[in-house]
Every structure is written in structure tokens, then in C-alpha cells.
N, C-alpha and C positions, 0 to 999 in steps of 0.2 A: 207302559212300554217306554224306553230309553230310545230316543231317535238320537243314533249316529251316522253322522253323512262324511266319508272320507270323498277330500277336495284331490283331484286328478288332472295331470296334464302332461301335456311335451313340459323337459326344462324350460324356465323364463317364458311363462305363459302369464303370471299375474296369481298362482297358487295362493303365494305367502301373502302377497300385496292384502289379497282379498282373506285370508285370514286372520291380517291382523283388524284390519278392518270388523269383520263379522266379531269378532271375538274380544277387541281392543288389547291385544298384545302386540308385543315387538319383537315378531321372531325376526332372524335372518332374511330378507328379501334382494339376495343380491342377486348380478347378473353373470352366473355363470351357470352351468350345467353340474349339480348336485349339490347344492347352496344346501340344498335339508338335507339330511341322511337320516336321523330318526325323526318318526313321525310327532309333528308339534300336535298336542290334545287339548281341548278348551271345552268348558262345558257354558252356554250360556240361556239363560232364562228368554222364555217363551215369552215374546210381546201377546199383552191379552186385553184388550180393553174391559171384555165384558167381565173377568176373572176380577177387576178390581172394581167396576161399578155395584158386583155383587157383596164383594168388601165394603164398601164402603156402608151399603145399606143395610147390611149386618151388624156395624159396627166390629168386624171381627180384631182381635186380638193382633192377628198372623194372618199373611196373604203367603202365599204358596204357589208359585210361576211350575209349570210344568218346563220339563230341559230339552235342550238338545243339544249333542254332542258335537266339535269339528275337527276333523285330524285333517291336518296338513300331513297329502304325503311326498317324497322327494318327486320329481320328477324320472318320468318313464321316457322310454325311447328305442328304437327299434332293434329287437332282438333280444328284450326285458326277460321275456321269459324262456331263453338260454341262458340267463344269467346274467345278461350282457348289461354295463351300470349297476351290478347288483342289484337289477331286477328282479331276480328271483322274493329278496328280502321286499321289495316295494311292495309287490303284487301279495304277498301273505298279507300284509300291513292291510290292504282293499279288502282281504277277507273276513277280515275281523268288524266290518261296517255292515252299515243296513241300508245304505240307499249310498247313490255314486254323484258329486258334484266334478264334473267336467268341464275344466276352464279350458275354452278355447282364444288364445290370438287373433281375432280378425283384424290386424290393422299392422301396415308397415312401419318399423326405426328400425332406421342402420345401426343405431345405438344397443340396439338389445339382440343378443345371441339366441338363435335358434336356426331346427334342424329344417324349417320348412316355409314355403311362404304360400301354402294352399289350402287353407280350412280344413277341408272336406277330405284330402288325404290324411290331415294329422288327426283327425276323427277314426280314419281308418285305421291307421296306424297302430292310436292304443285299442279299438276295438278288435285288433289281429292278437294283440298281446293277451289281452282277456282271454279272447277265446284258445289260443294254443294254451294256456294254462290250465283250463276248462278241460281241454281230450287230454292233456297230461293226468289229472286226477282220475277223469272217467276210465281210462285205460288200467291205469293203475288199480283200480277197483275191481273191474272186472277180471282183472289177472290174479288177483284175493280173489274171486268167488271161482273161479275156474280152477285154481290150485286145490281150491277147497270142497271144489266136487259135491255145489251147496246150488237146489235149486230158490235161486234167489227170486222172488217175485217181481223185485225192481228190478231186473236184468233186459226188458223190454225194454223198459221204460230209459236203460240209459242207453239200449242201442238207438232210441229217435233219439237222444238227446247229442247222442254224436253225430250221427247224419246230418243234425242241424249245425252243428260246430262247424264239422268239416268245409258245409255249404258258405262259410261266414258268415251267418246270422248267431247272433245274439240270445241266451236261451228265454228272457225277458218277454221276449215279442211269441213266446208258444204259451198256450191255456193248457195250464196244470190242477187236478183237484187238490184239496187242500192235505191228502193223502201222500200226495206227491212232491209239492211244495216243501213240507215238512222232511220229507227223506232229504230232497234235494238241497237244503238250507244246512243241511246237518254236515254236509259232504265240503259247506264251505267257497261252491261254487260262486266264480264271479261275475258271468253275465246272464246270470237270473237275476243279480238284482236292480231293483230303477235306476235309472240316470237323468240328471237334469245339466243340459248343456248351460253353462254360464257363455255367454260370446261374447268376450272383451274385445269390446270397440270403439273408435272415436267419430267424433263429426264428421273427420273426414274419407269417410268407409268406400273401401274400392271393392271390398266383396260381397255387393249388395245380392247377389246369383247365388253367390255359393250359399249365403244366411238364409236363403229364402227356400233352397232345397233341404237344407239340414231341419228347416223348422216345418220340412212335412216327412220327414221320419223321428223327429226327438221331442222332449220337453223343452223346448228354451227359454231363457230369459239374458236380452241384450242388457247391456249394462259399459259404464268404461269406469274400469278399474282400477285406475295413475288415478283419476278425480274423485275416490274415494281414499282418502287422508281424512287423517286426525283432526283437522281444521274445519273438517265441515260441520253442520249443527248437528243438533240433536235430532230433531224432526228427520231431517235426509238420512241420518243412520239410520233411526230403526223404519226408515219407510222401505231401503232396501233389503233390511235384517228380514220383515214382514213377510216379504216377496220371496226370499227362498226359502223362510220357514213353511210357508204358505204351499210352496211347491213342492217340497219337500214331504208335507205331510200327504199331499196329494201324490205324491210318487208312492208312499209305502198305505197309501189307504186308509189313514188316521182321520180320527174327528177327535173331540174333545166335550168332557161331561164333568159338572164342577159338584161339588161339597159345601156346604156351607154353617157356619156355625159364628156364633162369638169367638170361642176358642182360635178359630181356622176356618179361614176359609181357601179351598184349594182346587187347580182344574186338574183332570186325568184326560191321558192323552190313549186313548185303544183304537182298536181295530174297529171297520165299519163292520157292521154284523154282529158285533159282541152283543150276547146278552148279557140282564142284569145278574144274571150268579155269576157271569165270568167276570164283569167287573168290581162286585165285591170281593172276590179274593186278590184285586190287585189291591184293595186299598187295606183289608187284613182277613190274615184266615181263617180268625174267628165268625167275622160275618157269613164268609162263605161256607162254613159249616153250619150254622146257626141259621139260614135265611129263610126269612119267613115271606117278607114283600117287599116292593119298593115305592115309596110316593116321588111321585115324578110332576115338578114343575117346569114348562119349559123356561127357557133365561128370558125372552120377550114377556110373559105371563108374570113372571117373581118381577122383572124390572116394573113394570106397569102397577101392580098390583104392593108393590114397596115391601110386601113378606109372604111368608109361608103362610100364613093364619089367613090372610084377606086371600089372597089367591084357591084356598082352599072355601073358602066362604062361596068364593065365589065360581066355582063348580072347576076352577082350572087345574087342582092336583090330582093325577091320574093315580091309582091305586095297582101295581104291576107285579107279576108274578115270577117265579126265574126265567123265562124264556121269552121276557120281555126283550126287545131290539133294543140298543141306547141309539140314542138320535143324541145329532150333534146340537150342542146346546141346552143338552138336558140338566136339569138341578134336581140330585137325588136325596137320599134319604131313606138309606139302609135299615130296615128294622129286623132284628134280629135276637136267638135266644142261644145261648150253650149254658 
């Protein structure tokens, strides 16, 4: 699976800053209101420790980082989805992503333009714009199955979906079967999917109330965002890179299970709950036609144990069938026939 996380906010929130950052490019980061118009894209490698301790003890040839995706998109602002800033254009831009990074402002300069000087409103704000974009689509949908005089089985299912719209909540925060999930992902909807608030802030934070309510309805992570520059070391990058990877995959419900070879050695990034046939057909669909079983080492077992052979000697490769669960950390070993 491709983690893509588009970065969101009021204009002159810290978007680009922390873009170039995560991703070490040099887009536009200036101070005015629509500095980006199209969305900046960067794709950058997964920090892994254990991905390359397995490398190494392989001797593999090729190491193979699992990705994830960042789109810078322009900044939003109130009335986005009448259009208002070319709104319209941002908010399709957010549907084309899998999980949502939310920069917020917490901290005042006179120096920097913006429409607000209150967290918790500009949270609301683009969470109004989500959601009227949201009953734009559902309405429209159901005025296709209405015209169509089609009894549609999801048609319940998007009348709660509007009621919760209306109500201003988020459709993220309702339990969907995965039946539904999959209808509703396909529609493109924006606030089904995760969000992780970034709260750009400095030492000297006067919204210590407002952080402290936001961080008992959201995912956050505080950070200040000016003191991530180019000049900092290596270490402090990727220890904040880590931390919204980290959250990040915990927003969309990712673990990761590695490959290993001379040739290559590689992690895959899936869904919790996959089983082993579903993830050999992410790695080819040969296997997953051909699959016969999976030898499963865990990564603490292969690391201890220095290989596949001694670890199996010594009773820790588990022998697993398709309907095996992958656990995070696993080291597989597809055997297979076509």
C-alpha cells in the first residue's frame, strides 16, 4: 500500500515550511495567502532500522525502504467549498490522499498573515469546509439514484452519513464495516479519512487550554516548525520524520512485514489484519496464485538467531497457511508453485 498524507491548513500556518523539511525540497514558503496553487508531491523513504539490520545480516545485494507519499496542498479558508480561494480545486487535491496532516498555528507574530488567532476555531473552520464538501457529494449521489429509480442498498447508509455531516462531526469518528468503508472511499469522501493535527508552536505558547482540548478529540503531535531548517542535523530530521511516519501509519492502520534475500532485501507496508495470501499478491501475483504456505520468522527471532536456517533449527519459523494474520515484524518467505 502507497501512504499518501496530504499536509492542510489556514494560509501561513507552517504547510510548506514543514514540507520542505519532511521531504528536503524548496518549495515556495512564503508569507502570503496562496503562496502554493498546485499541489507540491515528494515521495520519501521510510526510516527502518530494523529493515536494514536485516540487510545487513543477509548480506543483501539491495535494501528496499518502503514510501510514503507528501502533497503540499495550497492553503484553505473560509468558504473553500463555495469556491471561495479556489477552494473548490484544493479540497479535490485532499481527495485524492489517504490520511490528512493538519498544520495548526498555535503561536502569535505580527510578522506572519493570517485569518485567525484562535486554534480551536481554525480547526473548525477547515473541518466545516470538509464537511460541506462531504453533503455536496452525498446529495449529489443520491439525486443519481433517485433519478434512477435504482433501489440502492447503500442509500441508508448515506442517509446516517448525512445526518452526521449536518450535525458537524467528521464521518472518521463513525464505525463502518469494511463493506462500507470500501463504498465510501470510492465516493472519494473527505472526512472519513484520519487526521493527524501537527500544532506549530514555540516556547513561548499562550494556547496551552486550547492544545490541551484539541489533544482530547485528535491525533496530535506538537512540534515548532521555523526550527526545522536545513541546518539542523541528521539525527533531529529523521527523529521528527519518524514521529509522523509513525502516526501516520497509525492513522491508516499499517504495520509492516519484511522479505529477505541476498538479491533484496525489502519491508511491505499492509493493513493490520491482512493475511498471508493477501499479502503475497502485493509482492507478485504469481505467488498469490501459486500459494502454497508461508514460513514466518519473527524480526526479534531472525535478529537473535543471525539466519533463517538457525532460527528454524531452532523451532522459531512458524510454517503458516493463507489465512495466516501478518503481525508486525514479521519475516516471510512465500513458497509457492504456478
Amino acid at each position: 500500500m502507497g501512504l499518501k498524507c496530504g499536509i492542510i491548513g489556514l494560509p501561513n500556518v507552517g504547510k510548506s515550511t514543514l514540507f520542505n523539511v519532511l521531504t528536503n525540497s524548496n518549495v515556495d514558503a512564503l508569507n502570503y495567502p496562496f503562496c502554493t496553487i498546485k499541489p507540491n508531491i515528494s515521495i520519501v523513504t521510510v526510516p527502518d532500522d530494523r529493515l536494514f539490520y536485516l540487510s545487513k545480516l543477509t548480506k543483501s545485494k539491495k535494501t528496499v525502504q518502503s514510501t510514503i507519499t507528501f502533497v503540499d496542498i495550497a492553503g484553505l479558508i473560509k468558504g473553500a467549498s463555495k469556491g471561495e480561494g479556489l477552494g473548490n480545486q484544493f479540497l479535490n487535491n485532499i481527495s485524492e490522499v489517504d490520511a490528512i496532516i493538519h498544520v495548526l498555528r498555535c503561536f502569535k507574530d505580527k510578522k506572519i498573515l493570517n485569518l485567525s488567532f484562535n486554534p480551536v476555531k481554525d480547526v473548525e473552520i477547515i473541518n466545516n469546509e470538509l464537511i460541506q464538501f462531504d453533503i455536496k457529494i452525498i446529495y449529489k449521489l443520491k439525486n443519481h439514484i433517485y433519478k434512477k429509480n435504482k433501489n440502492n442498498k447503500f442509500e441508508s447508509l448515506l442517509n446516517v452519513c448525512l445526518c452526521h455531516l449536518k450535525n458537524g462531526k467528521l464521518l472518521n469518528l463513525l464505525k463502518f464495516n469494511i463493506e462500507e468503508i470500501n463504498f465510501l472511499k470510492k465516493l472519494k469522501l473527505l472526512t472519513i479519512k484520519p487526521i493527524l493535527i501537527i500544532i506549530n508552536t514555540d516556547k513561548n505558547n499562550i494556547f496551552l487550554n486550547e492544545i490541551f482540548l484539541l489533544k482530547k478529540h485528535y491525533l496530535t503531535l506538537k512540534m515548532c516548525i521555523k526550527n526545522l531548517d536545513k541546518t539542523q542535523n541528521l539525527l533531529s530530521f529523521n527523529k521528527n520524520l519518524k514521529k509522523i511516519i509513525v502516526l501516520s501509519f497509525k492513522l491508516l492502520n499499517l504495520h509492516t512485514f519484511y522479505t529477505v534475500g541476498i538479491k533484496e532485501t525489502k519491508s511491505w507496508s499492509i493493513l493490520k489484519g491482512t493475511t498471508a495470501l493477501k499479502a503475497s499478491k502485493k509482492i507478485h501475483s504469481d505467488i498469490y496464485k501459486g500459494f502454497i504456505r508461508a514460513q514466518v520468522i519473527h524480526y526479534n527471532d531472525f535478529i537473535f538467531y543471525k539466519n533463517a536456517t538457525k532460527a528454524k533449527l531452532s523451532g522459531k519459523m512458524n510454517i503458516e497457511g493463507k489465512n495466516y494474520i501478518i503481525q508486525d515484524g514479521d519475516v516471510i518467505n512465500f513458497l509457492f508453485k504456478v
